[in-house]
C-alpha positions, 0 to 999 in steps of 0.5 A: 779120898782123904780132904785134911788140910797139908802141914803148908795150909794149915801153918797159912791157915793159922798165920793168916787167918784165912785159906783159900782152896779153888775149885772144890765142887764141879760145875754139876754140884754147883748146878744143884747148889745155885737151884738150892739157893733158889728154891730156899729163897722162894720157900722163906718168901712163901713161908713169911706169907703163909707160915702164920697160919701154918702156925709158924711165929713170924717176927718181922722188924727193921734194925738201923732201917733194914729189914728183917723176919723171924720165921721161928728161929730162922731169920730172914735179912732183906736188902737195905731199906724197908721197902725191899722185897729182895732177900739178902740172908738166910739162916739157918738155911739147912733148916729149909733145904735138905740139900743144904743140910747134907751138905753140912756133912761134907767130907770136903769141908768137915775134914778141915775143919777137924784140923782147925776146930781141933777135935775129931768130932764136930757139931754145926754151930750155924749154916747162912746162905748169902744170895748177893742179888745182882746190881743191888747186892749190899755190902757189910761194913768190916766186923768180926763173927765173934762179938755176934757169938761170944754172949750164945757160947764160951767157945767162941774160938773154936767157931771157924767159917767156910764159904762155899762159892757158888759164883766167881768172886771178885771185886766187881760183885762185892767178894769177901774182903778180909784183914789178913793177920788181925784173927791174932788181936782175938774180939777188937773194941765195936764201933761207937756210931749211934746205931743199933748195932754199932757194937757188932761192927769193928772200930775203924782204929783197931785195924788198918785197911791196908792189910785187907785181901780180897777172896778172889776165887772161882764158883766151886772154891771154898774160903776158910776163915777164922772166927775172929778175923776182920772181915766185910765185903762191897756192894755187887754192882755186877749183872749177876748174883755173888751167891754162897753158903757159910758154914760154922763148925763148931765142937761135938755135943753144943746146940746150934746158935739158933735152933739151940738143938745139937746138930752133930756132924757126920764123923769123917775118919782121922787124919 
């Protein structure tokens, strides 16, 4: 069954920087993918536990007062504040979780993103699950993907996202939030705060809140968005966890952000 994306989805895709498609992946599959989430959470836990001597590099440290591990080349992201134990990022989290890694394959996802990529091959730029804890799910403050990118590659355009929801998102537990159109405006000018990472996140003068949408969708959908598309979400202050997988394509033959070792794509027949 063919997943590429209608002349109508594509043009959306294109003017507004983002596409939503409900219901994607049935209840049975997201069973699999919320027991996937957990099982790599506990495996990053115990590997920063244990993998040092397992003979893993293990790299903890704290940018603008938040916590963070290096296990090798996987960076783990904790909930804010030095002292929380709750994890908040993993990536890239196929490189913890077969599960996950095979989904990466996925005709559903890999399809479209033969159209918006533009080639018919494609390699995996980066794979980050997203656990949202219920009550104490941070938020991200509005950024682009491509000023955290543009200095590992040269074609930063061609990197598009698509989260996979494991959970409904809505604006109670913290859903992705975007500034339709501003993709257009290509890598926008970073903030001037005094933080580590100020740079990373959009300058509040190079956008208007007034145009953001919020990524309303039930657990299953999947949100296509483009690398260079504004984006940022709120805190969860729901009882439960807002838990998804975002997955960057990229062009065939490039090495992975972190690993730096080519992950091809699964090839998936021509639209």
């Amino acid at each position: 069954m063919p997943f590429f994306l209608t002349n109508s989805e594509f043009s959306d895709y294109q003017s507004k920087g983002f596409l939503i498609r409900e219901r994607v992946f049935s209840a049975s599959e997201l069973s699999l993918l919320r027991s996937a989430a957990q099982q790599a959470q506990t495996d990053a836990v115990e590997l920063i536990q244990q993998g040092a001597a397992q003979g893993r590099k293990i790299q903890p440290y704290a940018l603008d007062g938040n916590r963070f591990t290096d296990i090798d080349f996987i960076t783990v992201q904790f909930e804010h504040g030095v002292a929380n134990d709750a994890v908040r990022v993993i990536e890239p989290v196929n490189e913890l979780s077969q599960h996950f890694d095979a989904l990466i394959d996925e005709p559903r996802l890999t399809q479209p993103m033969q159209q918006i990529v533009g080639t018919h091959e494609l390699a995996l730029w980066t794979a980050k699950l997203n656990l949202k804890p219920a009550k104490e799910g941070s938020g991200f403050r509005w950024h682009q993907d491509s000023p955290y990118w543009i200095h590992d590659c040269d074609h930063v355009d061609q990197l598009p996202n698509v989260m996979v929801l494991f959970d409904d998102a809505d604006a109670s537990n913290g859903c992705l939030r975007v500034i339709q159109g501003s993709h257009k405006n290509g890598r926008l000018p970073g903030c001037e705060d005094g933080s580590q990472l100020q740079g990373f996140f959009t300058h509040p003068t190079a956008f208007s809140e007034q145009d953001q949408v919020l990524m309303e969708a039930p657990a299953g959908s999947v949100v296509f968005f483009d690398p260079h598309i504004v984006h940022g979400s709120q805190p969860n202050h729901s009882d439960a966890p807002r838990r998804a997988i975002i997955i960057t394509y990229q062009p065939a033959g490039y090495p992975a952000l972190k690993s730096r070792v080519v992950r091809p794509v699964l090839k998936s027949f021509n639209p």
